[in-house]
N, C-alpha and C positions, 0 to 999 in steps of 0.2 A: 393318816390321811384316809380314815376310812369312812366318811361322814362328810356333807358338804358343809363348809364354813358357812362362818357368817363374815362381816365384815365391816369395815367403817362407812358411813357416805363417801367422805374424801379423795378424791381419785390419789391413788397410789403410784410412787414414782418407780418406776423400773430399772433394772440395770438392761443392757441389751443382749444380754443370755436369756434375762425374763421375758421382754419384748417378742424375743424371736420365739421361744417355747410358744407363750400364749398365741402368738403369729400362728404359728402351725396348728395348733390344737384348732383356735378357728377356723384356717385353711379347711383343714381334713374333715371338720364337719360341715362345711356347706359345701366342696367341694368334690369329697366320694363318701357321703354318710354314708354307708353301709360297712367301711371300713372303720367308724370311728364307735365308740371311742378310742385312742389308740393306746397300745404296749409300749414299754418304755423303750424296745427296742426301736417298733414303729414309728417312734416322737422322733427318738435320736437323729434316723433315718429323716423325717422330715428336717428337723434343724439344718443338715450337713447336706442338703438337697447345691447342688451348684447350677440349677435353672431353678428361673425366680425368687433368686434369691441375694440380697446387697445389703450389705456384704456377704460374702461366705462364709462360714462360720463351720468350725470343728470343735464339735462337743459330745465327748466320752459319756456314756450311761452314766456314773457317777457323778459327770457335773449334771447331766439333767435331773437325776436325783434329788439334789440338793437347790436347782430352780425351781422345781415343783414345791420344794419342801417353802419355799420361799414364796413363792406363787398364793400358797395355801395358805399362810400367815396372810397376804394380804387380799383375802377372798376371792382368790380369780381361779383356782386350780380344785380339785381334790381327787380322790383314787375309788374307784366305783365296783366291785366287781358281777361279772358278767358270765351268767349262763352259761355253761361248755365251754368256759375258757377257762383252762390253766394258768394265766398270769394276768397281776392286778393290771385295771384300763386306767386312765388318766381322761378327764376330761375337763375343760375349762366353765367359766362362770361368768365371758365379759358380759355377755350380752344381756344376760338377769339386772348384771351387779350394772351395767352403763345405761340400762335401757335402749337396748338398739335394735333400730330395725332391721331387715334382712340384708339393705340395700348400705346401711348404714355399717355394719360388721363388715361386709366384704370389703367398702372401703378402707376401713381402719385395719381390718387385715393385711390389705395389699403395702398401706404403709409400715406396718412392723415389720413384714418378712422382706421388704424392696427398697425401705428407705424415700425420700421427698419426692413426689412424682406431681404431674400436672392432671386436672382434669380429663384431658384426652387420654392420657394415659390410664387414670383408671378406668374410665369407660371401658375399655378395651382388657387391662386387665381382671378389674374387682370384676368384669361379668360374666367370668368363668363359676363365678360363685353365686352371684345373684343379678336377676336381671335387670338391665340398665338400659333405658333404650336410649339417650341420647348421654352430649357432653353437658347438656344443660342440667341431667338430671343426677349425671356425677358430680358438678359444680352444686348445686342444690343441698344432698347429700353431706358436704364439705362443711358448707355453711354451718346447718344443722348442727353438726359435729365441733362448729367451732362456739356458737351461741347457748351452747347447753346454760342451763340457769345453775348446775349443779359444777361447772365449770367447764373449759372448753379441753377435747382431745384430742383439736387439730388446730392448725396454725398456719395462716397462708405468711410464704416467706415473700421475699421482695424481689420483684424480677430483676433474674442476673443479666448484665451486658450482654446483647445480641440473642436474647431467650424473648419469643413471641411471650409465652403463659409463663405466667409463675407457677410456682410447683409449692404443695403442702404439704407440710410436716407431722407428724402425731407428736401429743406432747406426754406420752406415756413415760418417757425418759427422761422428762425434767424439759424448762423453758427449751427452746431451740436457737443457737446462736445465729446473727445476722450470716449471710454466705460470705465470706470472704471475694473480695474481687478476682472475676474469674482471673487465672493465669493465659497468657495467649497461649493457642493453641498451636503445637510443634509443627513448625511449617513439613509437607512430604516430601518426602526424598528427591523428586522430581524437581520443587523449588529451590531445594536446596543444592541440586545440582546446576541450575539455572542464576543461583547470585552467585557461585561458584564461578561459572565462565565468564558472569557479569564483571566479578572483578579481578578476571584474570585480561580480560579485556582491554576494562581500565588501564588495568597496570601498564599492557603493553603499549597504549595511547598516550600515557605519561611517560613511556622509554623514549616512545616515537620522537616528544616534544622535546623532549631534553636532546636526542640527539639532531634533530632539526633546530635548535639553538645552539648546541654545540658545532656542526657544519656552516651555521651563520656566522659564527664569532671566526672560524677558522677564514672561511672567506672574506670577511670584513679585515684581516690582518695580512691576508693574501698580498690581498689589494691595496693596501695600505705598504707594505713590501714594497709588491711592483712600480709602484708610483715615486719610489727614490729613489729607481735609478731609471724613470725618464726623464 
């Protein structure tokens, strides 16, 4: 890896060890260049970060080793070294190899490292890295990224039940499956305390009736009693 690749047109399918690598490597260069390009210790460290990050993910220096090694077969990685540094740096290639603009990388960033997010949300997030003045111009952005003529590497999914914005996907990882219907959400504790008394309630209002029917029949036979020996 001591040379930048070349590589095919074709946009390259990722596993999500690779997604996340490349994630980070973009992250850390538009995010604190002057720390990038990064060590492999540095990478590691960005991978295994548990803010901003979704999934969480733990990966050993040897598996990132061996992402990069992979990365670099499909043009997205190679190993650079750098002036007064003791150990090789690592730096990525999407943005050569995708054509992306500044605005355009941070979005596709924010989805490798976070996973499907909505417009507002990357507003908000991608513009830690580049700037975005509205939600229109992270929707914008999106598009772009979905209409590429060289293929698309994002994907708006289909708004889930009870979700205002739909939320997009990068398709670095292969097609994106439709979301499964959401699952309801676990009612809290408080509700559940409340169908609790609901139908301890119940219960004691159906005791009630039964034995207000049972003190009926009783009286009804009473009475039927007393009436044979008037």
């Amino acid at each position: 890896m001591s040379t930048e690749p070349g590589g095919p047109s074709s946009i390259p399918v990722l596993s999500p060890f690779e997604a996340r690598v490349l994630g980070c490597l973009i992250e850390k260069e538009m995010a604190t260049p002057e720390y990038y390009p990064l060590s492999l210790n540095a990478l590691a460290a960005a991978c295994n970060q548990t803010n901003n990050r979704d999934p969480v993910m733990r990966l050993d220096e040897k598996e990132v080793v061996r992402v990069l090694d992979a990365l670099r077969e499909k043009g997205l990685a190679w190993e650079v070294t750098v002036s007064g540094s003791r150990v090789p740096k690592y730096k990525h290639r999407a943005t050569e190899r995708f054509g992306l603009a500044p605005v355009q990388a941070a979005v596709l960033c924010e989805l490798l490292v976070r996973g499907p997010q909505t417009a507002g949300e990357l507003k908000t997030r991608a513009g830690r890295m580049a700037p975005i003045e509205s939600v229109e111009a992270a929707q914008s952005a999106l598009e772009s990224l979905a209409a590429r003529a060289e293929g698309p590497l994002v994907a708006r999914l289909a708004r889930e039940p009870g979700k205002r914005e739909p939320r997009h996907a990068h398709l670095l990882c292969g097609p994106v499956a439709a979301p499964a219907a959401s699952a309801t959400a676990a009612p809290e504790p408080a509700r559940l305390a409340v169908q609790a008394d609901d139908a301890r309630v119940a219960a004691l209002e159906a005791e009630v009736r039964g034995l207000r029917e049972q003190v009926a029949a009783l009286a009804s036979r009473l009475d039927r009693f007393m009436q044979e020996f008037k």
